[in-house]
C-alpha positions in Angstrom: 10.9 75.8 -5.1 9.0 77.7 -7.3 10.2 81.0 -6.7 13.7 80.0 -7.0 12.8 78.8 -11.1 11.2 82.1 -11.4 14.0 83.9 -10.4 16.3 81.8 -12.7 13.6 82.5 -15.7 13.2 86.1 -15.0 16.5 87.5 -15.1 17.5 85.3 -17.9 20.1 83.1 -16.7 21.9 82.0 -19.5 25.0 80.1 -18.8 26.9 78.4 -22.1 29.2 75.3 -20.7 27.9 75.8 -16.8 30.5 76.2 -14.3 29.9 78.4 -11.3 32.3 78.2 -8.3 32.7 80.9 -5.5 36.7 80.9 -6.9 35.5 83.1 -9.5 32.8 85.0 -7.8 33.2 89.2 -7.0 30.4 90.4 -5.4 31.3 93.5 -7.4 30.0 91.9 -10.7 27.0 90.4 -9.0 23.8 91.8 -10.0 21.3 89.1 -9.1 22.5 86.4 -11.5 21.8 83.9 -9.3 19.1 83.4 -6.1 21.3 84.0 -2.4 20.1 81.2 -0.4 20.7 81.7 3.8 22.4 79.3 5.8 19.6 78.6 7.9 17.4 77.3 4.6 19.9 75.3 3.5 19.8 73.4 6.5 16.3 73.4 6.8 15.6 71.8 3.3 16.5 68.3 2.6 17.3 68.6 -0.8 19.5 71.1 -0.6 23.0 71.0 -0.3 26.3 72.7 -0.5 29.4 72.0 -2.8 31.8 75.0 -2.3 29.5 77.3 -1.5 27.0 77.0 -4.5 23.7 75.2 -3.2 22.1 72.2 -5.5 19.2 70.1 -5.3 20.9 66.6 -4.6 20.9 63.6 -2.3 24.1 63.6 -0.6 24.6 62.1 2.8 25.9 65.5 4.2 24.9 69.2 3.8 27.9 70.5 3.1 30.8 68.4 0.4 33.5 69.2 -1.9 34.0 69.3 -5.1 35.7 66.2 -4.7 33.3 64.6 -3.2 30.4 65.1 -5.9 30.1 63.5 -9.1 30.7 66.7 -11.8 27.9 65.8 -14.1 25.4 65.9 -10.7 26.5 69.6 -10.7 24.5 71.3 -13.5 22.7 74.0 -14.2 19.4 71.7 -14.3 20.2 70.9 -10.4 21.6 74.4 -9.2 19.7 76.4 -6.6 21.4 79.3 -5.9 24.3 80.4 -3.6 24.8 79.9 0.0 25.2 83.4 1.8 26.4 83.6 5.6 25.1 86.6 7.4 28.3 88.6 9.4 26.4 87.4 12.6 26.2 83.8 11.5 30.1 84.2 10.5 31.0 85.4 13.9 29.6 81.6 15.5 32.4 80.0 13.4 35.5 80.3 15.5 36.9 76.7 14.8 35.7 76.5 18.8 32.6 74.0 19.1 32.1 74.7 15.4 34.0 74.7 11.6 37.0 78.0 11.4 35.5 80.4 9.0 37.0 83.6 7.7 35.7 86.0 5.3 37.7 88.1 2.8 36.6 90.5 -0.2 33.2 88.9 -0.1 34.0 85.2 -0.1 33.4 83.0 3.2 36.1 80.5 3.2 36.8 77.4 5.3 40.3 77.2 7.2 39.6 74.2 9.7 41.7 72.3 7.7 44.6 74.7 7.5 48.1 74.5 9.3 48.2 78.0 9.3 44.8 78.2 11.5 45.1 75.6 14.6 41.7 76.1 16.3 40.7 79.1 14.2 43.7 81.4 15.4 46.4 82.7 12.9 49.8 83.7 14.7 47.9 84.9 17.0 46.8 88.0 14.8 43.3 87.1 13.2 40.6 85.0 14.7 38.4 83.3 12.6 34.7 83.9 12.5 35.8 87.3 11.9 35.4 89.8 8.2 39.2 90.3 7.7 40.0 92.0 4.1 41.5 94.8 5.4 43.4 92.7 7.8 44.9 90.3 5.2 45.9 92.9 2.7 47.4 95.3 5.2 49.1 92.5 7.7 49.2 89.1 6.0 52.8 89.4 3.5 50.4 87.3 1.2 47.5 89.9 1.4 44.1 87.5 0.8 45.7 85.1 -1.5 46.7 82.2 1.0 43.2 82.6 2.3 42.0 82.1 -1.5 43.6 79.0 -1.7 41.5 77.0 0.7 37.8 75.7 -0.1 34.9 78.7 -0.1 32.3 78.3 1.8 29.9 80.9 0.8 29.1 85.0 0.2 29.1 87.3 3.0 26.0 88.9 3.4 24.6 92.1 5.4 21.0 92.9 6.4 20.6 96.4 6.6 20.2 96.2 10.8 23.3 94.3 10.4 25.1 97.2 8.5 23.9 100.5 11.0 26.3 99.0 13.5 29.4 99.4 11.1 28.5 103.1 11.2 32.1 103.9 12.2 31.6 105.4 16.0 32.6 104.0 19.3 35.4 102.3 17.2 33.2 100.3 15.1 34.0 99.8 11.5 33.0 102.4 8.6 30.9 100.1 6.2 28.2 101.8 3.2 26.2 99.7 1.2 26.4 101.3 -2.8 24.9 99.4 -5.4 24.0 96.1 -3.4 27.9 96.1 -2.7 29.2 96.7 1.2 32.5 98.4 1.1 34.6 98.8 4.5 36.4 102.4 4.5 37.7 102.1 7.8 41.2 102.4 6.7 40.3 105.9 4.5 41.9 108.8 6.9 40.1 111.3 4.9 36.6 110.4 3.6 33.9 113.1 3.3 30.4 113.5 5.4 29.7 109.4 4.2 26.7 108.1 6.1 28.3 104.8 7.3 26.0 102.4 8.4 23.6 102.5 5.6 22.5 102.1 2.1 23.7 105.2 0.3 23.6 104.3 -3.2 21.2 107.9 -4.0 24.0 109.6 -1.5 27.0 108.8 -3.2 26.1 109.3 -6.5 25.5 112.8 -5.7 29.3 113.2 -4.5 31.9 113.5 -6.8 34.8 111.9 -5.5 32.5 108.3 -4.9 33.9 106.6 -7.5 37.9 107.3 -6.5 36.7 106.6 -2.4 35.2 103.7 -3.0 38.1 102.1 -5.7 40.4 102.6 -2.8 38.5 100.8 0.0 37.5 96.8 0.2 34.5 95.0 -1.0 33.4 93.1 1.6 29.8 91.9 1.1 26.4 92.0 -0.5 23.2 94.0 1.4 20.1 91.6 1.3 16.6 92.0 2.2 13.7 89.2 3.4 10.2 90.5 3.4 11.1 91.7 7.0 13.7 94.0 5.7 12.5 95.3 3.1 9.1 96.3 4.5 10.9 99.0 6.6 11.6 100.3 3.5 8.2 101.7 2.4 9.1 105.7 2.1 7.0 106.4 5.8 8.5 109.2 7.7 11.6 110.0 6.4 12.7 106.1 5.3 13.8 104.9 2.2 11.5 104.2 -0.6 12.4 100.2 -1.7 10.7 97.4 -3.5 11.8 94.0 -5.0 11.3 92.6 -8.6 13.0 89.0 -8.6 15.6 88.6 -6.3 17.1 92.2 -6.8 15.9 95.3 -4.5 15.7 98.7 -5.9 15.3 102.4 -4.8 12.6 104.3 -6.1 12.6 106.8 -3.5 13.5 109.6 -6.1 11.5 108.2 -8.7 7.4 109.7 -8.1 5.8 108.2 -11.4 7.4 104.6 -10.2 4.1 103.1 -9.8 2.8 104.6 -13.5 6.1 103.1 -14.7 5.5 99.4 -13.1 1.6 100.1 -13.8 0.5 99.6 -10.5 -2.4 101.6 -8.9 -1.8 104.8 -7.0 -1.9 104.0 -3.9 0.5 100.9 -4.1 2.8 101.0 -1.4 6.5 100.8 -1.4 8.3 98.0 0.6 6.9 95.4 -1.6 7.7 92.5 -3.5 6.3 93.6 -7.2 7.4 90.7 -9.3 4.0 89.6 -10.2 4.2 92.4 -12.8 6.5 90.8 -14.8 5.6 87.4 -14.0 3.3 86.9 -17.0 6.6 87.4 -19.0 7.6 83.8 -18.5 4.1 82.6 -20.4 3.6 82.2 -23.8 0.4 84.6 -23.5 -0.4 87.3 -21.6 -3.9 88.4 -20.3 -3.3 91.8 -18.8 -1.0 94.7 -19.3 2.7 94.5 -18.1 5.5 97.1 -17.5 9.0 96.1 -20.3 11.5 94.6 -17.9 13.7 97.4 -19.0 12.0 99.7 -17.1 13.7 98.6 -13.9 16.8 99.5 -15.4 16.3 103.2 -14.5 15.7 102.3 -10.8 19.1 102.0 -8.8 20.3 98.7 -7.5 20.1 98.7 -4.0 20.6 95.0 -2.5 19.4 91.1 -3.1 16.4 89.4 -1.3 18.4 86.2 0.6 15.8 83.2 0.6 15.2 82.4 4.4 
């Protein structure tokens, strides 16, 4: 609990005349704003529960409600927790068989169980749900994605970064890259230069000219997050990425030597790491050591969210 108000103090969050629904959410425009919160720790606190997608701290006799079925005032900013984010794995158990019909599109998870149009989590025979399906929608759906936006959201897609080497575009898996916490699917690009698919490649891409025109003609899909798992792999040993989280946002710092100086750790602090105690002492009305300016992390790049397991 206490991480999750530290996370909402740190970054700010500021929200005049709350309102937050997944209807409005692009996982473009996300950076961090609010706390991802995994399926599996929604279910596992008691608290917690899910309207739309968007996880508050209410009694409610079931996990999972509509908007409907929630009196409004109960959903404030005072009682929100975060959002709910479903893993690709976790959104490949939901194929309206045994279980609730979930599709995902442009980043959003949404819930067809209900839907004519998806009897027992098949569409025409064409799309299956638990199944990512942007591309799918927009190219063979006359509607593109917005029937699918018209039924109830159920969360954020999310990626791990084990999750995303297998979209790495060979043996006729999808071409997915991870740029700027955002996963994009290319798999419809005929023509896309030496991308390394599979992977984070924020550093990568900025270094190729083209990026920006590539990736405004494929599909966002999803958000790359971290646990303390993931992100230790990151710890710039032999030849891997050099990562660390402040908050709930991961950033690269594998090009950046004096990072340390600049978050005034010692010299030998390792990468991998959760360094939000530096800034911590932010949130109190005194201080009794020195503390790197919160605007230092915005010369680090963006790299991905830490998902609260």
């Amino acid at each position: 609990m206490k991480d999750i108000l530290v996370f909402l103090s740190l970054f700010l969050l500021v929200v005049t005349g709350f309102s937050l629904s997944l209807t409005q959410f692009n996982v473009k425009e996300f950076k961090g704003q609010y706390p991802l919160i995994s399926l599996s720790r929604l279910l596992e606190t008691d608290e917690f529960v899910s309207v739309e997608g968007v996880v508050y701290r209410i009694s409610a006799s079931k996990k999972f409600l509509t908007t409907d079925e929630v009196d409004p005032e109960l959903l404030s900013e005072s009682n929100l927790v975060g959002v709910l984010a479903m893993d690709i794995d976790e959104l490949g158990t939901f194929t309206g068989k045994g279980k609730q019909a979930l599709v995902a599109a442009s980043g959003i998870v949404y819930d067809v169980t209900s839907s004519r149009h998806w009897p027992a989590g098949n569409h025409k025979n064409r799309h299956q749900a638990g199944e990512e399906l942007t591309h799918e929608l927009m190219i063979n759906s006359p509607h593109g994605a917005g029937k699918i936006a018209n039924v109830k959201p159920f969360g954020v897609l999310v990626f791990t970064p084990d999750q995303l080497s297998r979209f790495n575009g060979k043996n006729r898996a999808k071409s997915y890259i991870a740029f700027r916490g955002v996963v994009y699917d290319l798999s419809h690009l005929r023509s896309v230069p030496n991308y390394p698919f599979g992977t984070e490649a924020t550093a990568e891409l900025l270094k190729m000219p083209s990026y920006a025109d590539t990736l405004s003609k494929s599909y966002a899909i999803g958000l790359l997050v971290f646990d303390e798992k993931a992100l230790a792999k990151f710890d710039g040993q032999q030849n891997a990425k050099a990562f660390i989280k402040v908050g709930n946002i991961v950033y690269d710092v594998t090009d950046i030597p004096d990072w340390r100086e600049k978050l005034h750790l010692e010299s030998d602090a390792v990468a991998g790491k959760d360094y939000t105690s530096q800034f911590e002492c932010e949130l109190e009305e005194t201080c009794s050591h020195d503390h790197p300016e919160s605007d230092v992390l915005k010369q680090f790049n963006i790299v991905g969210f830490e998902v609260l397991r």
